[in-house]
mmCIF file of the protein (N, C-alpha, C, O) and its ligand, coordinates in Angstrom:
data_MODEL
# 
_entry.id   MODEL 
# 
loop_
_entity.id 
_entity.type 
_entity.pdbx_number_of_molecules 
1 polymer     1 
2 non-polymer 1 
# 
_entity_poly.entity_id                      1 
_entity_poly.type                           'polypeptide(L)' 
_entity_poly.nstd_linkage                   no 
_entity_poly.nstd_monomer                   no 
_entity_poly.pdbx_seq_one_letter_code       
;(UNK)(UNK)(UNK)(UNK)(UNK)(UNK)(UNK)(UNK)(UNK)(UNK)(UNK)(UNK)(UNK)(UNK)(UNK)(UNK)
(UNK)(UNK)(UNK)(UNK)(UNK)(UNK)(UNK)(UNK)(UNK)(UNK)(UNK)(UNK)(UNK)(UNK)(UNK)(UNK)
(UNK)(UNK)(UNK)(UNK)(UNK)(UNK)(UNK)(UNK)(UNK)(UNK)(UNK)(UNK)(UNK)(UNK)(UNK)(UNK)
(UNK)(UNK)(UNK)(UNK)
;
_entity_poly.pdbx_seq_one_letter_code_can   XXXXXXXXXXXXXXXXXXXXXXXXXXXXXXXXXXXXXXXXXXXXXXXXXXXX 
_entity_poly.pdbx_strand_id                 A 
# 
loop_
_entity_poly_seq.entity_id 
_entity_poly_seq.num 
_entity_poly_seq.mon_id 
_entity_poly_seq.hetero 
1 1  UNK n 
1 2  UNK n 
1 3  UNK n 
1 4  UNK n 
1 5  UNK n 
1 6  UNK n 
1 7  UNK n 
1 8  UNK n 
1 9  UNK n 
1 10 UNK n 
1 11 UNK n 
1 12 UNK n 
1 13 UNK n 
1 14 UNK n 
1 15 UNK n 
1 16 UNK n 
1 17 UNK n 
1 18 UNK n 
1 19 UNK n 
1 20 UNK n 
1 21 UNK n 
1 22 UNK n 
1 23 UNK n 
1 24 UNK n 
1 25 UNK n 
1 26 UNK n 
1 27 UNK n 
1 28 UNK n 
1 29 UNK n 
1 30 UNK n 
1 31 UNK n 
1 32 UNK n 
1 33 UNK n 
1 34 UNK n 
1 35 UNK n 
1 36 UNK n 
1 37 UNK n 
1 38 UNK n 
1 39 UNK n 
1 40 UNK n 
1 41 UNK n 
1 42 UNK n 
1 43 UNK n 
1 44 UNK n 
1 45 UNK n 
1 46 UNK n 
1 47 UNK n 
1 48 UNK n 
1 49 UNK n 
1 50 UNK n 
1 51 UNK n 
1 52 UNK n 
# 
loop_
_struct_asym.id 
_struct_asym.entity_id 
A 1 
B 2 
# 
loop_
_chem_comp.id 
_chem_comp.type 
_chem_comp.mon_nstd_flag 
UNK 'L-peptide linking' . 
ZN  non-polymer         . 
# 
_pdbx_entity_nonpoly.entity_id   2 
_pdbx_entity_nonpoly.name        ? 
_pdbx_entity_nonpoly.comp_id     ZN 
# 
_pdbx_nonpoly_scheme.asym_id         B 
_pdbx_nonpoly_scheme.entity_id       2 
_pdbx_nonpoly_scheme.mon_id          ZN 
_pdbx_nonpoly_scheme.ndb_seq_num     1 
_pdbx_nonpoly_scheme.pdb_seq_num     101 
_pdbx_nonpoly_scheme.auth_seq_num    101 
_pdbx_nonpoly_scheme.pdb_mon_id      ZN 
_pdbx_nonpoly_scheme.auth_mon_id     ZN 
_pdbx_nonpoly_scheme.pdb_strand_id   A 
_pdbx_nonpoly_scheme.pdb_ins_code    . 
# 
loop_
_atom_site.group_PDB 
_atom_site.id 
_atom_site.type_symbol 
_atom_site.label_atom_id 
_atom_site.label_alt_id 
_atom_site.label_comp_id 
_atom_site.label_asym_id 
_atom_site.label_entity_id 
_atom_site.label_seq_id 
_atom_site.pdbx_PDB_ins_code 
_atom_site.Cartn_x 
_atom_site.Cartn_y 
_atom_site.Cartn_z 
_atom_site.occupancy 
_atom_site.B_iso_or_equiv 
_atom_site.pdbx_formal_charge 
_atom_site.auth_seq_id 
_atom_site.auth_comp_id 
_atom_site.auth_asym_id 
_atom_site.auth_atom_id 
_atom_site.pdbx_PDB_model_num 
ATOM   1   N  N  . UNK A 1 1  ? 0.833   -1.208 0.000  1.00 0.00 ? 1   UNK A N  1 
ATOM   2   C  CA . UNK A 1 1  ? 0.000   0.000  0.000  1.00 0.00 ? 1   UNK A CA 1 
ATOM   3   C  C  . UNK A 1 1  ? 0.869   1.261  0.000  1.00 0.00 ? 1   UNK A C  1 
ATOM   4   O  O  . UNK A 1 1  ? 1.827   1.377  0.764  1.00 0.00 ? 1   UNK A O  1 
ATOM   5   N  N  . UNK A 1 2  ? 0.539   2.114  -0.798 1.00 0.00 ? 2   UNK A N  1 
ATOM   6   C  CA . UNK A 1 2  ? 0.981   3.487  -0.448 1.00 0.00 ? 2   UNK A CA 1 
ATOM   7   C  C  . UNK A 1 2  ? 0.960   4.184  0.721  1.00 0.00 ? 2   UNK A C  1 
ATOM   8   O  O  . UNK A 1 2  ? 0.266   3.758  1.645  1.00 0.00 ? 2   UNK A O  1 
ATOM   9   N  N  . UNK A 1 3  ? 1.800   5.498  0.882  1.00 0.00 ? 3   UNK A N  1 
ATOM   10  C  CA . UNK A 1 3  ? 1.811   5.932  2.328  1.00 0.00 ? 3   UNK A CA 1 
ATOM   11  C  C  . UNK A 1 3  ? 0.045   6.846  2.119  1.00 0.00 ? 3   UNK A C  1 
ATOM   12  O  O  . UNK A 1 3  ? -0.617  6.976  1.089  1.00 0.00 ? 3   UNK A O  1 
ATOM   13  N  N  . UNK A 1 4  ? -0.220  7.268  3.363  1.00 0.00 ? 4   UNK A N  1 
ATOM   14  C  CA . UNK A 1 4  ? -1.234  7.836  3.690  1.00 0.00 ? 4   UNK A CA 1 
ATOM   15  C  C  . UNK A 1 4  ? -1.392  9.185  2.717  1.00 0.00 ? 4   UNK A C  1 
ATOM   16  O  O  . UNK A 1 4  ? -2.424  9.479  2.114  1.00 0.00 ? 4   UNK A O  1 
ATOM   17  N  N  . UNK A 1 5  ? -0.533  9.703  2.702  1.00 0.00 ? 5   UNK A N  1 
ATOM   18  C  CA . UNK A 1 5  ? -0.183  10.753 1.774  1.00 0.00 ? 5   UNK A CA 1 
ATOM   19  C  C  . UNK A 1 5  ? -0.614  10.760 0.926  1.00 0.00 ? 5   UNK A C  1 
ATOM   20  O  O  . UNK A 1 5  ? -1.473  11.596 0.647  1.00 0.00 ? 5   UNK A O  1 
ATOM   21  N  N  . UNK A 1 6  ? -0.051  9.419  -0.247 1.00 0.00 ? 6   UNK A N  1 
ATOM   22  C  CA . UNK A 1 6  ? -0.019  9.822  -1.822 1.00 0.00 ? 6   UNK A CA 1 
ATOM   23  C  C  . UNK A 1 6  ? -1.331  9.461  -2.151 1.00 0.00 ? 6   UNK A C  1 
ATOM   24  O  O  . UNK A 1 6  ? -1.520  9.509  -3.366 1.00 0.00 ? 6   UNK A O  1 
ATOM   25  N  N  . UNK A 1 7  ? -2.477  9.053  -1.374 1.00 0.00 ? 7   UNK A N  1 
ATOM   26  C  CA . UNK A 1 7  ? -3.860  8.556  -1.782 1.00 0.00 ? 7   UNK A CA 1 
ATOM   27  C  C  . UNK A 1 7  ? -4.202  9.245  -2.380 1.00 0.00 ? 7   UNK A C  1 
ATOM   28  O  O  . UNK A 1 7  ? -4.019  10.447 -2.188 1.00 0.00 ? 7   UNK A O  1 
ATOM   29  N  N  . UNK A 1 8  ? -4.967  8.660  -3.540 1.00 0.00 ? 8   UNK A N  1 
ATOM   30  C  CA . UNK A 1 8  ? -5.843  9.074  -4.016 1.00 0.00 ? 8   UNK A CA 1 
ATOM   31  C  C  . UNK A 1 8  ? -7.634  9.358  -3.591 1.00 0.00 ? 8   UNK A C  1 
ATOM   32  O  O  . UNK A 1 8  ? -7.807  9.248  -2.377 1.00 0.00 ? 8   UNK A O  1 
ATOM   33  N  N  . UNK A 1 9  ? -8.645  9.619  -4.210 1.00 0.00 ? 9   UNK A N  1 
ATOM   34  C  CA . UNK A 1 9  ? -9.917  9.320  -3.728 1.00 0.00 ? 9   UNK A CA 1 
ATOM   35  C  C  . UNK A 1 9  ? -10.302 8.112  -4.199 1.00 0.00 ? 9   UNK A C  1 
ATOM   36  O  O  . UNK A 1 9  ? -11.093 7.441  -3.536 1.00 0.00 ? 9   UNK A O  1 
ATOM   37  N  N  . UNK A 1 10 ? -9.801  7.649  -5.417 1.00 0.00 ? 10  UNK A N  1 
ATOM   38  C  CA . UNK A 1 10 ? -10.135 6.240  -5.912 1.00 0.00 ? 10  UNK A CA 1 
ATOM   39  C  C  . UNK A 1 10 ? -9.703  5.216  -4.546 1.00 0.00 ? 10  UNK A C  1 
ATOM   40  O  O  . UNK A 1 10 ? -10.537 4.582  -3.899 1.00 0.00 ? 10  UNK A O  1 
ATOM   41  N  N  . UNK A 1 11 ? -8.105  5.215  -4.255 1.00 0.00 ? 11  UNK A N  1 
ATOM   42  C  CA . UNK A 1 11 ? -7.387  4.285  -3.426 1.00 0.00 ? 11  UNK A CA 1 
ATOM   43  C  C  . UNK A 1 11 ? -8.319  4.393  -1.900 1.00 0.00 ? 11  UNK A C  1 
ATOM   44  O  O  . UNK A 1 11 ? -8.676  3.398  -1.270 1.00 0.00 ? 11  UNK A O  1 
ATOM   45  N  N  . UNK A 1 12 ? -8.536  5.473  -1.590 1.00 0.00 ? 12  UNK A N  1 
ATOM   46  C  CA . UNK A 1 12 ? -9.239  5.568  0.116  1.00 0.00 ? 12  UNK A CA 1 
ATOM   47  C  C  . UNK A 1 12 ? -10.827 4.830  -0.119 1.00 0.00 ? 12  UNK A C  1 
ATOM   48  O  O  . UNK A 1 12 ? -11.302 4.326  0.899  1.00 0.00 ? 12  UNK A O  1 
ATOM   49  N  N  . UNK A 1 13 ? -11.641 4.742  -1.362 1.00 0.00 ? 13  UNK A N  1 
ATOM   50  C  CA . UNK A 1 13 ? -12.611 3.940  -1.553 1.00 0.00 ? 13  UNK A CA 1 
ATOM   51  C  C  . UNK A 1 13 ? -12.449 2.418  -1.214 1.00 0.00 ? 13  UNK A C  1 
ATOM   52  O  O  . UNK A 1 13 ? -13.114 1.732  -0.438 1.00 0.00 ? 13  UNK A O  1 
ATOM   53  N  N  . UNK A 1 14 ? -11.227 2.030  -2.123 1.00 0.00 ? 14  UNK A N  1 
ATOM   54  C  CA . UNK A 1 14 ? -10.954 0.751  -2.184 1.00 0.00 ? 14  UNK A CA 1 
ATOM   55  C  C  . UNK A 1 14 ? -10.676 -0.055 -1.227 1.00 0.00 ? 14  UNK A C  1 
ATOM   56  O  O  . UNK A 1 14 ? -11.138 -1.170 -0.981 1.00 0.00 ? 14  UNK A O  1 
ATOM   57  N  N  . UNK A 1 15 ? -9.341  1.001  -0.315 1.00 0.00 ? 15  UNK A N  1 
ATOM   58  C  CA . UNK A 1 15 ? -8.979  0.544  0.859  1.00 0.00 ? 15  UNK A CA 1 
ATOM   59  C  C  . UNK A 1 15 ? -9.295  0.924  2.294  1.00 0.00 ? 15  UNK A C  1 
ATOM   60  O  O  . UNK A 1 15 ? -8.578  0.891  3.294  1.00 0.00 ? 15  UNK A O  1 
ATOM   61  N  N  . UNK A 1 16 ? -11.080 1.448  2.063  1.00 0.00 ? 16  UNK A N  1 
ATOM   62  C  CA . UNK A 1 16 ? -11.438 2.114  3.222  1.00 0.00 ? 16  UNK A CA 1 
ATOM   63  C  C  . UNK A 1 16 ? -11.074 1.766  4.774  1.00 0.00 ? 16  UNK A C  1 
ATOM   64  O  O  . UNK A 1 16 ? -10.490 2.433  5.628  1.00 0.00 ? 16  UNK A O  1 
ATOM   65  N  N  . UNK A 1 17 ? -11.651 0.453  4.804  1.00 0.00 ? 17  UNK A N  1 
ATOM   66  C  CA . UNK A 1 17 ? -11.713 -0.340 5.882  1.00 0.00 ? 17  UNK A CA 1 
ATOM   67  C  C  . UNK A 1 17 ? -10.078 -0.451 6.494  1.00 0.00 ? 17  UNK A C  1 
ATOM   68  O  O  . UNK A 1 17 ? -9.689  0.092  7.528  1.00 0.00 ? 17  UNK A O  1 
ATOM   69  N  N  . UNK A 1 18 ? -9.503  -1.037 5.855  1.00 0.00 ? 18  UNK A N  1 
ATOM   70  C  CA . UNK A 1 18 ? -7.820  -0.678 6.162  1.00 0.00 ? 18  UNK A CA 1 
ATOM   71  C  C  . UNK A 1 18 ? -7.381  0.461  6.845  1.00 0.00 ? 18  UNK A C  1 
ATOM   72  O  O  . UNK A 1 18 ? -7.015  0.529  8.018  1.00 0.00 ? 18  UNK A O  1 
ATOM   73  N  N  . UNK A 1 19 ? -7.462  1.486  5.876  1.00 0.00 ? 19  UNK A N  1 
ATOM   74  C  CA . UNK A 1 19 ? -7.027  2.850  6.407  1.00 0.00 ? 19  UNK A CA 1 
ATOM   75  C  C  . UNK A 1 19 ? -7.843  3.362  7.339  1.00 0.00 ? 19  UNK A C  1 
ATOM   76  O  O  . UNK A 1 19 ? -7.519  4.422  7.876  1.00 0.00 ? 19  UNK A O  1 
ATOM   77  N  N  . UNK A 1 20 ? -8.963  2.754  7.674  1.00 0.00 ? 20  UNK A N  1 
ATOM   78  C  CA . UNK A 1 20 ? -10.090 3.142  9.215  1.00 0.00 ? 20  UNK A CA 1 
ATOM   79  C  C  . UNK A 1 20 ? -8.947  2.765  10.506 1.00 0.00 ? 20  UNK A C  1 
ATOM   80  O  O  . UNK A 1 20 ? -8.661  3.392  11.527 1.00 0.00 ? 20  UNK A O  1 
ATOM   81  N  N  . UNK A 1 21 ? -8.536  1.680  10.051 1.00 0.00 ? 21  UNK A N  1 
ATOM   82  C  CA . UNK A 1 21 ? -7.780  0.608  11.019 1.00 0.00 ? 21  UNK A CA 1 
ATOM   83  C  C  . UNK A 1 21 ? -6.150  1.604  11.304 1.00 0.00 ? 21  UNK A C  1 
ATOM   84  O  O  . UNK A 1 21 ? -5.532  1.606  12.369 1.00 0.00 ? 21  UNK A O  1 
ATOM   85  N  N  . UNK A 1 22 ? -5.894  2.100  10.490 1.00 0.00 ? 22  UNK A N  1 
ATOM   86  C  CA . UNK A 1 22 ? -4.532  2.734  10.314 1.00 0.00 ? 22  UNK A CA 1 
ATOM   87  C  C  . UNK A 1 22 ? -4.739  4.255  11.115 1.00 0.00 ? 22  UNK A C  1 
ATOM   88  O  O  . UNK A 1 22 ? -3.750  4.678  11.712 1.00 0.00 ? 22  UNK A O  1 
ATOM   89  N  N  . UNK A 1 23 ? -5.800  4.953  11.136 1.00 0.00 ? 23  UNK A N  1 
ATOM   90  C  CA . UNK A 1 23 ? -5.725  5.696  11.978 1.00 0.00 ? 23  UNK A CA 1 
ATOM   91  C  C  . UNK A 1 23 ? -6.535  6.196  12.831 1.00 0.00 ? 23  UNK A C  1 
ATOM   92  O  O  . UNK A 1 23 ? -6.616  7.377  13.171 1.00 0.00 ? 23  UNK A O  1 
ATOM   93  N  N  . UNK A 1 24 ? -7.313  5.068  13.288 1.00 0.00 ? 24  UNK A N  1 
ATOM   94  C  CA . UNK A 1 24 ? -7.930  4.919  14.124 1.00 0.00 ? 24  UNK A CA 1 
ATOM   95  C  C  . UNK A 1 24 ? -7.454  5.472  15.318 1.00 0.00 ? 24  UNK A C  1 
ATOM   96  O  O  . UNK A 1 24 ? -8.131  6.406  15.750 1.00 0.00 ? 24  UNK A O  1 
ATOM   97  N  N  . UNK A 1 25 ? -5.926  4.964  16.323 1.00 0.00 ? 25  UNK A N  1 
ATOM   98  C  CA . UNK A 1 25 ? -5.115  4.938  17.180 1.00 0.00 ? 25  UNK A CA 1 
ATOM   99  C  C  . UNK A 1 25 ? -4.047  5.358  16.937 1.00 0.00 ? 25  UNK A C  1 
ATOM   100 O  O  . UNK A 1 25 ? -3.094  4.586  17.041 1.00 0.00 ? 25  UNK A O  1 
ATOM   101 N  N  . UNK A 1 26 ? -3.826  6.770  16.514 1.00 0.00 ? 26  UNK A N  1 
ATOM   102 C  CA . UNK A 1 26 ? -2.552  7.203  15.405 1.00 0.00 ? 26  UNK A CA 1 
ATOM   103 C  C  . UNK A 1 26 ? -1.445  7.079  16.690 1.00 0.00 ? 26  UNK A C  1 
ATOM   104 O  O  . UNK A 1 26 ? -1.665  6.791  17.867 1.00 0.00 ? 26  UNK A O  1 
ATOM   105 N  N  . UNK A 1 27 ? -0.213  7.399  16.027 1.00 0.00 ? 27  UNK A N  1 
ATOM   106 C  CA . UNK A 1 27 ? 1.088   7.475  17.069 1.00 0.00 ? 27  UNK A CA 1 
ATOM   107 C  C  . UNK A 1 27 ? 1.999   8.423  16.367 1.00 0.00 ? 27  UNK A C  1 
ATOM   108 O  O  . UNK A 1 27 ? 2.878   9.054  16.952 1.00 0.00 ? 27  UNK A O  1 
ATOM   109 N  N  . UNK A 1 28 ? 1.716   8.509  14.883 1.00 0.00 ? 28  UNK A N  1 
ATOM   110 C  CA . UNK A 1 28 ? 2.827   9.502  14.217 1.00 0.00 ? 28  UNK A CA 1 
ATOM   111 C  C  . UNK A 1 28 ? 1.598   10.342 13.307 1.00 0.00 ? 28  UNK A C  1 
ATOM   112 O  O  . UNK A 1 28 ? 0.503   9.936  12.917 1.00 0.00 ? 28  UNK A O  1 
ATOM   113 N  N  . UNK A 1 29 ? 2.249   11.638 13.154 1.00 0.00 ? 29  UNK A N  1 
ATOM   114 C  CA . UNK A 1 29 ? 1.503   12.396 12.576 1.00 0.00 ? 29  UNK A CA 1 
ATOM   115 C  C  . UNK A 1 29 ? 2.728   12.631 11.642 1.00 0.00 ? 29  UNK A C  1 
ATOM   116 O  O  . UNK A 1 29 ? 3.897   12.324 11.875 1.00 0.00 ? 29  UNK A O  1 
ATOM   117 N  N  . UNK A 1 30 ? 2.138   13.335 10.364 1.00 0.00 ? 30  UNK A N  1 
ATOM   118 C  CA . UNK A 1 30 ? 3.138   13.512 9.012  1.00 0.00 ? 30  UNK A CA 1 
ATOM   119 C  C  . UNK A 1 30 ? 2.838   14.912 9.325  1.00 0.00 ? 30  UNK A C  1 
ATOM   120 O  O  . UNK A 1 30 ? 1.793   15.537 9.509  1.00 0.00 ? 30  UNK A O  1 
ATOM   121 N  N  . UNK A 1 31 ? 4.618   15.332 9.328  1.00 0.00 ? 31  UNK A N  1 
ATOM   122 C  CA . UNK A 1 31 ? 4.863   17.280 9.565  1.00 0.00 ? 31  UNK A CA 1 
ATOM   123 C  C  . UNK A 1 31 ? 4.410   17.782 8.166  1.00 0.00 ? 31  UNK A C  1 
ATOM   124 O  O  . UNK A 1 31 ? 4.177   18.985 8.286  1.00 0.00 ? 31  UNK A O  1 
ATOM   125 N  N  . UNK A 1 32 ? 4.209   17.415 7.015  1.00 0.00 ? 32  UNK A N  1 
ATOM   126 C  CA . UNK A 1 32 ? 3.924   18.190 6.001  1.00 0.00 ? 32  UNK A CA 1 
ATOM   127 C  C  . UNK A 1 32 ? 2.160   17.870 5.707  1.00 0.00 ? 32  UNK A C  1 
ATOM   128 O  O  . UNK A 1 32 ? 1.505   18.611 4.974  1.00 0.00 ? 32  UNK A O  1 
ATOM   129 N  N  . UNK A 1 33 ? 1.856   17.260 6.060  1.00 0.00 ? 33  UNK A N  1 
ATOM   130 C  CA . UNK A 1 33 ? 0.808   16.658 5.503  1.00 0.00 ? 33  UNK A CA 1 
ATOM   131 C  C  . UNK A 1 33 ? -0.376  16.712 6.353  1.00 0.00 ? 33  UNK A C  1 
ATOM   132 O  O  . UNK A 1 33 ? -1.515  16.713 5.886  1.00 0.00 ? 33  UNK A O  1 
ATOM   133 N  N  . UNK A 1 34 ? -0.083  16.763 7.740  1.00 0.00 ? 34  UNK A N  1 
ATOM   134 C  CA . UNK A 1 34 ? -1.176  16.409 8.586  1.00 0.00 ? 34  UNK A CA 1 
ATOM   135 C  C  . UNK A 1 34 ? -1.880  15.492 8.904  1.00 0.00 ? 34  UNK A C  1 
ATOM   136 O  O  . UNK A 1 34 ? -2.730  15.623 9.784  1.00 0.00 ? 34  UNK A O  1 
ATOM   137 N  N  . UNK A 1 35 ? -1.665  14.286 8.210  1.00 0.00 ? 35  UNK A N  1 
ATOM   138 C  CA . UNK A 1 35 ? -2.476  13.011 8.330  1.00 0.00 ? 35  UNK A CA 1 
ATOM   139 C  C  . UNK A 1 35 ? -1.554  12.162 9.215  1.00 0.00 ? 35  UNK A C  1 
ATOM   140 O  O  . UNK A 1 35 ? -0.338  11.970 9.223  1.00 0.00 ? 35  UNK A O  1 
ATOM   141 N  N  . UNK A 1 36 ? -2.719  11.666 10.055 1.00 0.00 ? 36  UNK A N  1 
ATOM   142 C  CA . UNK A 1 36 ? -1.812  10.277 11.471 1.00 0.00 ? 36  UNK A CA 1 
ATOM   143 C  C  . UNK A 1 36 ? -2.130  9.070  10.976 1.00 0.00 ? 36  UNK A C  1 
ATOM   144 O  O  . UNK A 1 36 ? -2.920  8.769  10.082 1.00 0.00 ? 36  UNK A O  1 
ATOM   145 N  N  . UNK A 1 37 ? -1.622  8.589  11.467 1.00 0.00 ? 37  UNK A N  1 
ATOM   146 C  CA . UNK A 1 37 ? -1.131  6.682  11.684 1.00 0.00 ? 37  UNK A CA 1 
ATOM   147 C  C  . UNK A 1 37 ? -0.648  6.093  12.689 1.00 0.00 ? 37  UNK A C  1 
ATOM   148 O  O  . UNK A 1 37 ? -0.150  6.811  13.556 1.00 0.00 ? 37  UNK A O  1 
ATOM   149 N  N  . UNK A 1 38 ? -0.646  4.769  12.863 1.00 0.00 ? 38  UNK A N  1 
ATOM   150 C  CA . UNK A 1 38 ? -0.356  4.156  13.908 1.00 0.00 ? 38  UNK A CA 1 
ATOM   151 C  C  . UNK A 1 38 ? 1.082   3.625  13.373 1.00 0.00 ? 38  UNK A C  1 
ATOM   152 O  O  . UNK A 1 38 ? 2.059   3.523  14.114 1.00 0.00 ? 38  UNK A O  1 
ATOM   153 N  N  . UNK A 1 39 ? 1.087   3.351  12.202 1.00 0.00 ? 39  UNK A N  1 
ATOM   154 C  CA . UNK A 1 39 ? 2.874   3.277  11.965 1.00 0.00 ? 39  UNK A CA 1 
ATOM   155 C  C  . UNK A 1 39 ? 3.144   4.353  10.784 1.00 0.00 ? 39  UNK A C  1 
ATOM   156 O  O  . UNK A 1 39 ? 2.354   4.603  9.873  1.00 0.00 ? 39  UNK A O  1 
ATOM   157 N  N  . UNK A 1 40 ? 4.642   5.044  11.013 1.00 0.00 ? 40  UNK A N  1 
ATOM   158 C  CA . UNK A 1 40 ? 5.408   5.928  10.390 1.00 0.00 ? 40  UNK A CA 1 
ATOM   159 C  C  . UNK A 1 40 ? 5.662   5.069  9.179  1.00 0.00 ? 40  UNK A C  1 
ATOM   160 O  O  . UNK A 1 40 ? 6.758   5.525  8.852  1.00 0.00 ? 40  UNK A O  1 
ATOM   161 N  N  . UNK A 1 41 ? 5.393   4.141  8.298  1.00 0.00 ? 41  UNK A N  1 
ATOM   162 C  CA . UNK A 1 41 ? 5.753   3.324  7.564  1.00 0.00 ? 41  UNK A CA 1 
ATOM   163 C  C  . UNK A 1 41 ? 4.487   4.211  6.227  1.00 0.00 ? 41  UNK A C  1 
ATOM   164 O  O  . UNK A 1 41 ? 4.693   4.484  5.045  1.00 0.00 ? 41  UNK A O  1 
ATOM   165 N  N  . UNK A 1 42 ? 2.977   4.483  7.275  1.00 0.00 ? 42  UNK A N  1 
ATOM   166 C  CA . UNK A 1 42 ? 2.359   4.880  6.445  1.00 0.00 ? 42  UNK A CA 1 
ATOM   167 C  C  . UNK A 1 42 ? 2.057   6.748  5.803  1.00 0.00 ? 42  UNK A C  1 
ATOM   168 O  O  . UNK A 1 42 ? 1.184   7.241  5.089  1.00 0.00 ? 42  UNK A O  1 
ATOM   169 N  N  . UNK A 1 43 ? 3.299   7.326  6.518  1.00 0.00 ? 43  UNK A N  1 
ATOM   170 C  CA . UNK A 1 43 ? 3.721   8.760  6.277  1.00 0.00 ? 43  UNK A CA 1 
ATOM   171 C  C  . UNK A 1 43 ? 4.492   8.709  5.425  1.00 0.00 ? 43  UNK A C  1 
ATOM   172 O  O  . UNK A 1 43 ? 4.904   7.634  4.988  1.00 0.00 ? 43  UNK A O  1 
ATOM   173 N  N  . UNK A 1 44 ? 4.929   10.034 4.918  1.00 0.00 ? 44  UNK A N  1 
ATOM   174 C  CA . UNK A 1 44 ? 5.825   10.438 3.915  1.00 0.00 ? 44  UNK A CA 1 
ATOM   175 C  C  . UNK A 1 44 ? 6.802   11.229 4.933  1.00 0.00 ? 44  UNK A C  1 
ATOM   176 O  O  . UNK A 1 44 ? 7.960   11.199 4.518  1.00 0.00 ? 44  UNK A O  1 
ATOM   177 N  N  . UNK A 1 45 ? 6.632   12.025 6.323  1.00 0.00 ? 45  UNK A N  1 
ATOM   178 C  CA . UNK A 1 45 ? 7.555   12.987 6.949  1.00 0.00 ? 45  UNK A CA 1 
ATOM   179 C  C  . UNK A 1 45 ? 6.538   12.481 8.413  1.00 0.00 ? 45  UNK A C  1 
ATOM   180 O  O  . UNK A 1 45 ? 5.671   13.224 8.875  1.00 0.00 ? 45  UNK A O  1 
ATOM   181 N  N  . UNK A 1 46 ? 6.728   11.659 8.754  1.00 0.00 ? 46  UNK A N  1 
ATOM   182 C  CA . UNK A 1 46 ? 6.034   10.877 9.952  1.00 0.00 ? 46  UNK A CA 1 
ATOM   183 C  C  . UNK A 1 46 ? 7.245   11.060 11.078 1.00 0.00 ? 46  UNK A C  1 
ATOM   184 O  O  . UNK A 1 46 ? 8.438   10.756 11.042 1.00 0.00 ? 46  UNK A O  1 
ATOM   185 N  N  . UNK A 1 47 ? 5.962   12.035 12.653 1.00 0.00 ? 47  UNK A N  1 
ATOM   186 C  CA . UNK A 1 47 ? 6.527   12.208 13.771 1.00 0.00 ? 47  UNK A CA 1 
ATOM   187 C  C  . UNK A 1 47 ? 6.018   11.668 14.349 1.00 0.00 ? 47  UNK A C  1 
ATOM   188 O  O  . UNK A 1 47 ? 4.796   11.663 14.204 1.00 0.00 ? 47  UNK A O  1 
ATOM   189 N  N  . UNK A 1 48 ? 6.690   10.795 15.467 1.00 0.00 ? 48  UNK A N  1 
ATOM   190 C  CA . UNK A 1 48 ? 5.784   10.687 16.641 1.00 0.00 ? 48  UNK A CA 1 
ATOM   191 C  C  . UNK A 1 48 ? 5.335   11.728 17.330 1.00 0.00 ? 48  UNK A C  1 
ATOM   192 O  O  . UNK A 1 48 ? 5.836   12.836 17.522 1.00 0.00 ? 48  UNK A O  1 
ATOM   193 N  N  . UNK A 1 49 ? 3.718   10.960 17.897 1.00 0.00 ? 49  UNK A N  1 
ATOM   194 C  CA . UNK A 1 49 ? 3.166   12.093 18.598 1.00 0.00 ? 49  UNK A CA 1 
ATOM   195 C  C  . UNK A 1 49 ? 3.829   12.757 19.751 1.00 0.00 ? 49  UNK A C  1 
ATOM   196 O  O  . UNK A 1 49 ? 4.053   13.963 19.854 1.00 0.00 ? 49  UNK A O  1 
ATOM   197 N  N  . UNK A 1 50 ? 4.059   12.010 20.434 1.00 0.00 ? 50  UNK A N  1 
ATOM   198 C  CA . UNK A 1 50 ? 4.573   11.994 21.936 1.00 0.00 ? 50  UNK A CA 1 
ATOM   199 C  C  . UNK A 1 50 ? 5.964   12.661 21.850 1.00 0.00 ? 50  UNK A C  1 
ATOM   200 O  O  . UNK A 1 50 ? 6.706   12.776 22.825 1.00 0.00 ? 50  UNK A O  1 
ATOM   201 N  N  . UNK A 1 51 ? 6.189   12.995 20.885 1.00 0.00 ? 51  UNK A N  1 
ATOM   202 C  CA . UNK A 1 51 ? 7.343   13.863 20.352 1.00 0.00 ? 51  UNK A CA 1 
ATOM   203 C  C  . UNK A 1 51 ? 7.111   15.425 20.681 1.00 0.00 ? 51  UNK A C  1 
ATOM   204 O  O  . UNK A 1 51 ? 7.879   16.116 21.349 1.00 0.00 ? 51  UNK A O  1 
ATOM   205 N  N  . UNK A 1 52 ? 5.896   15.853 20.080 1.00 0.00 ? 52  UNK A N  1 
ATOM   206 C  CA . UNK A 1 52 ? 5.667   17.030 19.879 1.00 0.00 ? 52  UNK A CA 1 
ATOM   207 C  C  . UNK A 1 52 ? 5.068   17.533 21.347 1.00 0.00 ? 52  UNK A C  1 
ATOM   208 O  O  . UNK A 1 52 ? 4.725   18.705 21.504 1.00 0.00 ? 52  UNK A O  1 
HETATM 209 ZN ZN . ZN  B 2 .  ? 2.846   13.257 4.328  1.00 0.00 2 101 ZN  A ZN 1 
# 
């Protein structure tokens, strides 16, 4: 899967249910982007929260 980032609206249809699951319980937020996750795997510039 692509990072959270590069989605499209087609890809977030397809892979709704997934990506419900992905940031549901985020832990990293992406500094350019604004979108969280529970793993930095699914950012492009992914911080942990507990960082900031
Ligand atoms: Zn990003």
């Amino acid at each position: 899967m692509k990072t959270l980032c590069e989605l499209k609206r087609d890809d977030l249809e397809k892979d709704f249910s997934k990506i419900v699951s992905i940031v549901s319980k985020p832990k990293y937020i992406c500094k350019k982007c604004a979108r969280v996750a529970k793993d930095k795997k699914y950012l492009c510039k992914a911080v942990e929260l507990k960082d900031i």
